[in-house]
N, C-alpha and C positions, 0 to 999 in steps of 0.2 A: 388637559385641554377639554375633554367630556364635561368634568365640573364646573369649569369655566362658562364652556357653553348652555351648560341651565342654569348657575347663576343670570346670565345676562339674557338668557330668554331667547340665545340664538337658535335652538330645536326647531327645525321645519317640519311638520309631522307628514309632509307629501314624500319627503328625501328619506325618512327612514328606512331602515333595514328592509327590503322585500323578497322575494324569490320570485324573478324574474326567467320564466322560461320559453326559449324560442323551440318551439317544437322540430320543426327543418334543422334546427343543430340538434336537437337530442337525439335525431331521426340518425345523424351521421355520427354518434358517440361507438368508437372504436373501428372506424373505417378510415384508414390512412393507405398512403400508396406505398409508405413507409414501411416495410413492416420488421417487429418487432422482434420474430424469429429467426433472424440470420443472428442473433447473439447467440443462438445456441449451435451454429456452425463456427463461431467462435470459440464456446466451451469446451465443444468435442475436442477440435484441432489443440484446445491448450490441455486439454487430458492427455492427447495422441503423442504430443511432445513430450511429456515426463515420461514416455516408455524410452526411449535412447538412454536417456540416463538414467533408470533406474537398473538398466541393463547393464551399460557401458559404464556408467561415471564413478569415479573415486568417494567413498562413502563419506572422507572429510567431510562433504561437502551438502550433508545429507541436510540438517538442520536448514539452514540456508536454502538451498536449494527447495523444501518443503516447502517455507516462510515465502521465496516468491511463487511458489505454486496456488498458496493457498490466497494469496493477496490477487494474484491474477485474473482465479476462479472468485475470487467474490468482487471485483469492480466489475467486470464482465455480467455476474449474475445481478446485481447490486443496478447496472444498467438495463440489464432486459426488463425488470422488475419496473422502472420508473419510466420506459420505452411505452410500457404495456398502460401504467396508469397516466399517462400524458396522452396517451391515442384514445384513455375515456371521458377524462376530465375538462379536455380542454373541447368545452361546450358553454363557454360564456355570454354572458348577451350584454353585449356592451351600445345597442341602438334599440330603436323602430322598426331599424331597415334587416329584417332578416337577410336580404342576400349579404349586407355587409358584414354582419354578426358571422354566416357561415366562411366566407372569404378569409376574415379575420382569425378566426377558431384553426381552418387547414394550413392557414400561413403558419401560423405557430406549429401545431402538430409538426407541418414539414421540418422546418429547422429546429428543431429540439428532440426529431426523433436523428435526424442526419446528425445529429450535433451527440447525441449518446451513443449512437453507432461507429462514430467516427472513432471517441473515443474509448469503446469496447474493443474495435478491431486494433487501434494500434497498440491497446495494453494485449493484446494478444500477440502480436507481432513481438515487441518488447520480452516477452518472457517468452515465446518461443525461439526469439537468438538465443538467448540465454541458458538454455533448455538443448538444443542441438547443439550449440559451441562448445558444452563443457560435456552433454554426453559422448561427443565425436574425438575431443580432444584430450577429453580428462581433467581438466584444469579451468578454474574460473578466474583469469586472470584481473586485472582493474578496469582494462579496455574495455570487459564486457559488462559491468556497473556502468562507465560512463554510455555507453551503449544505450543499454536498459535507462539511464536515468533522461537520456539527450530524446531518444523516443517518448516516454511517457509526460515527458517536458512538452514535445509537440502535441500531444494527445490533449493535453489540458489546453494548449494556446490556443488548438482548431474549436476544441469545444466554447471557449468562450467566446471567440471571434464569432462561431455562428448564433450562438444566443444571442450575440449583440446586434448583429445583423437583422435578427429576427422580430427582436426590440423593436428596430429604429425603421423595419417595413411596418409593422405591426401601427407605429406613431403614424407612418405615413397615413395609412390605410385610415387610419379613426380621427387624422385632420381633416379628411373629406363629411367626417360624420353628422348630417344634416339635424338628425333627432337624437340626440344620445340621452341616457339614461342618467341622471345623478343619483345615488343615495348616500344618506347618512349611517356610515355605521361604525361610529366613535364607541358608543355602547358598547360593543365586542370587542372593545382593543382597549379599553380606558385602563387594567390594568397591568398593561405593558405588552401582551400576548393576548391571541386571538382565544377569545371561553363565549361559544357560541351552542348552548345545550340544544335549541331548535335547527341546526348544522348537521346531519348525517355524516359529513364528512371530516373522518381525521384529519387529510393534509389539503390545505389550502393555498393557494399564491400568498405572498407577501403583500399588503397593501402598499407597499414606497413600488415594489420593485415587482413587477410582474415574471419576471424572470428566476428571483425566489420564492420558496414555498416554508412554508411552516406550518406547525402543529394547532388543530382546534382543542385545548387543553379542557374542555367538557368532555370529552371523551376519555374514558378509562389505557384504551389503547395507546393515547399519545403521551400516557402517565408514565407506563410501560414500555416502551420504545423509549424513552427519552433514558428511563431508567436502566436499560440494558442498554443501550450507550455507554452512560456515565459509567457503568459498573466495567466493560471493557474498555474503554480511555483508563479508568485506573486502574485495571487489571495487566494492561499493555506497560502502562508508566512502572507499575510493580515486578512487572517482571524484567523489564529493561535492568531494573535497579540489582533486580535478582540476579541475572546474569555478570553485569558490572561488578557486583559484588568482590568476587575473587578474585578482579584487576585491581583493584586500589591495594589492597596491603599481599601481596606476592608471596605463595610459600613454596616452596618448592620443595619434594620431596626423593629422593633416588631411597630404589628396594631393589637388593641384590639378594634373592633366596633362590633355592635350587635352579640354580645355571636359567633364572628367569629375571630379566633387569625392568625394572618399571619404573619411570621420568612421570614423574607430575609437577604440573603447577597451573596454576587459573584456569584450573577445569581442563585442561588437557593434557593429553597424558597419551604416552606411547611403551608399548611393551614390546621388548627383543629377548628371542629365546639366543641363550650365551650361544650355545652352537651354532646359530646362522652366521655370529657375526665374519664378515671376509677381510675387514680390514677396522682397525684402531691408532687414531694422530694427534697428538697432542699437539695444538697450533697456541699460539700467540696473540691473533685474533681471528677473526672471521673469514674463511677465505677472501678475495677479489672477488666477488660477484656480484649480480644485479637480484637482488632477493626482495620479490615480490613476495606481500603477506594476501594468502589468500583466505585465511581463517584463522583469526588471531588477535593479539594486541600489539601495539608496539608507541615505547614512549622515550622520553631522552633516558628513562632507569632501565629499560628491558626490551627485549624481543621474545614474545612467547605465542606459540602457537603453528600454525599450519604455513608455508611458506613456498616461493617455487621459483629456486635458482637458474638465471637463464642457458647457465652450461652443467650446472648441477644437478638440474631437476627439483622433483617435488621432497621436500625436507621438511624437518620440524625444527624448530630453535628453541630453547632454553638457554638463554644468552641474558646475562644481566651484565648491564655498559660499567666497563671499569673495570673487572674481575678477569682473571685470566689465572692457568690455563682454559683453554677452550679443550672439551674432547670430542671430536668424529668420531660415530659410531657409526659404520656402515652394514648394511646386511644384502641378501639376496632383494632384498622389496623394500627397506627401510633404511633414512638416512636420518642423521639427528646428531644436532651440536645442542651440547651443555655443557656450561660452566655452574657455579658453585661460590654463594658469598662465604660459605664456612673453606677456613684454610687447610690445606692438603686431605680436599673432601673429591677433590674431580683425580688427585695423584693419587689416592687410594684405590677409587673407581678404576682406575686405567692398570694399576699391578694386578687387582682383580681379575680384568676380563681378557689380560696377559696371559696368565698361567693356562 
């Protein structure tokens, strides 16, 4: 479009690029009624919650439990951050009319700080059920995912509702706008993204979309940032993969050395000193129960991992679909059914822990 427009000689040289500064809005750059720091009574409270369970809660569940701890603490903080640079930046001059420019500017600050607050506090909310339930109960049942996922579902719906809100006051406000400003600044976007080296600032609004913001890539920082991104997206993607790993081809392994029994397979793995065990059954299949996985896999070939029986309680399975016998291993703290694709590998195990 830019080369377009000086082929045909459309360049207006009044409409280019300027920096346009209303001083009565620069005057109010980080004064909002908004303010920024109740994300950090957010942070506390979501620290204050990982103590119940790091006291109380079942270790299973430790990974997981970190993983939303640490997702929690960075939207939260991830919000205060962009709370704090929306109450300096949004100092635009979009008229003549100072008082409108200033009206225009608080209107936004208001709903965009409301709107990251809203959604800081209920991902706080969200991972403190989550955080109490399973410190208090021990168990992190499904209910409390769909919980966690149906909250931070609202968290995202209120925050866009109010951006958009804030938009479509925003439009109101600048149809009354009797002098408004035009400039041309195709120049700084002609290669697809904003490279504005006369720009101090890194993040910018979006030109379509006032409501997005992107990178001034003149800037070394936005090089940077964009690059530690990409490097975490596929550091995330990599370790997804990493963990997966061990579910696709299934090994499973039993180790019966000094009166100490050890069950592995896809990364978990359960260890029973022989003397605890109180009780060993050879079943047929699975008991009757309602077995909830709360840390694990399960596919139409297998059940492996962390589980939690509604009248059984919390158990491990090593169960692969088809193979029988099943053996219960029960102990004073630990319950655990395994089977065995190699034949008369689970009736060796069970004369074993016989004697």
């Amino acid at each position: 479009m830019y080369d377009l427009k000086i082929q045909n000689g459309w360049i207006i040289e009044a409409q280019r690029k300027k920096v346009y500064i209303d001083t009565r809005v620069s005057a109010e750059a980080g004064a909002t009624t908004v303010s920024y720091k109740w994300h950090a009574l957010f942070l506390i409270t979501e620290l204050a919650a990982y103590i119940p369970y790091f006291m109380l809660g079942d270790t299973h569940y430790n990974i997981l439990m970190i993983s939303l701890f640490l997702c929690s603490v960075l939207i939260s903080a991830l919000s205060l951050v962009f709370h704090a640079f929306i109450n300096k930046s949004e100092r635009h001059v979009y008229s003549m009319d100072s008082k409108l420019n200033l009206i225009v500017n608080n209107t936004m600050k208001k709903y965009k700080s409301i709107a990251m607050l809203l959604l800081s506090g209920l991902n706080a909310v969200a991972w403190i059920y989550v955080a109490l339930y399973t410190g208090i109960t021990g168990i992190l049942p499904a209910s409390s995912y769909y919980v966690y996922i149906f909250i931070q579902l609202i968290a995202v719906l209120g925050f866009i509702v109010l951006i958009y809100m804030g938009l479509n006051r925003k439009k109101e406000l600048l149809s009354a706008n009797t002098s408004p400003i035009d400039v041309d600044d195709d120049k700084y976007w002609k290669t697809g993204y904003y490279y504005n080296p006369a720009d101090k600032h890194i993040l910018i609004e979006n030109r379509m979309q006032s409501g997005n913001y992107t990178f001034n890539y003149a800037k070394k920082g936005a090089w940077i940032f964009t690059g530690i991104t990409c490097a975490i997206i596929a550091g995330c993607i990599i370790l997804v993969f990493v963990c997966m790993l061990p579910l696709i081809n299934i090994q499973e392994k039993i180790t019966l050395t000094n009166n100490n029994l050890t069950i592995s397979a896809g990364g978990y793995t359960s260890e029973i000193d022989v003397n605890d065990i109180t009780e060993l059954k050879l079943l047929d299949e699975l008991p009757d129960d309602s077995f909830l996985r709360t840390n694990g896999a399960s596919t139409d070939s297998y059940d492996i991992g962390r589980y939690e029986g509604r009248t059984l309680g919390k158990c491990s399975l090593y169960v692969f679909d088809g193979y029988s016998p099943i053996l219960m291993i029960k102990s004073d703290d630990t319950l655990v059914f395994v089977n065995s694709k190699e034949d008369g590998e689970i009736e060796w195990l069970y004369e074993e822990l016989s004697q």
